[in-house]
MILO-968456 format. One record per residue (C-alpha): residue in one letter; x negated, y, z. Coordinates in steps of 0.2 Angstrom, whole numbers, plus 5000, padded with zeros to 4 digits. Example, Ala and Ser with C-alpha at 12.3 -4.5 7.8 and 13.67 -1.06 7.14 Angstrom:
BEGIN
A493849785039S493249955036
***
This chain:
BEGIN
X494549904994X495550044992X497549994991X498750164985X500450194982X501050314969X502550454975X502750324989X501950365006X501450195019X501250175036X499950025045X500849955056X499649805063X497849765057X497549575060X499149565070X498349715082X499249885084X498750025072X498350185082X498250295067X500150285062X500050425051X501150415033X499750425017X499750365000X498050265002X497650125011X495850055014X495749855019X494149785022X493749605017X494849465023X496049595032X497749565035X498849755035X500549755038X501449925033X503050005031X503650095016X505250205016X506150185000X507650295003X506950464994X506450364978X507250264965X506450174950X505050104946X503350144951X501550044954X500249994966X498549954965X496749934969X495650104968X494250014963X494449974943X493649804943X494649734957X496449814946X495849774927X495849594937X497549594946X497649704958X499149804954X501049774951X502549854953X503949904963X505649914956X506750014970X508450014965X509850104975
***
């Protein structure tokens, strides 16, 4: 699965609780099945709304997606 942002770049910061060692800042994600990422998203350029979701269309018509409301 493919996890993304929009406007918002993320950072892994663990996989299953071990160290990333690509901490490079992108706006898409992969996590495999029954992964557990842990990432860091800077919110101080950005304020509003804006969504995240699953790149692959089944998986988001189902759920995966929301929003984040950043507020200042």
């Amino acid at each position: 699965m493919a996890w993304n942002t929009r406007f918002i770049c993320i950072q892994v910061i663990d996989r299953n609780g071990k160290p990333d060692p690509y901490q490079a800042w992108e706006d898409t994600l992969r996590v495999r099945s029954k992964e557990t990422v842990r990432i860091r998203i800077p919110f101080r350029d950005f304020v509003g709304k804006t969504v995240y979701h699953c790149q692959v269309l089944d998986h988001e018509d189902l759920g995966m997606m929301g929003i984040v409301d950043m507020q200042a």
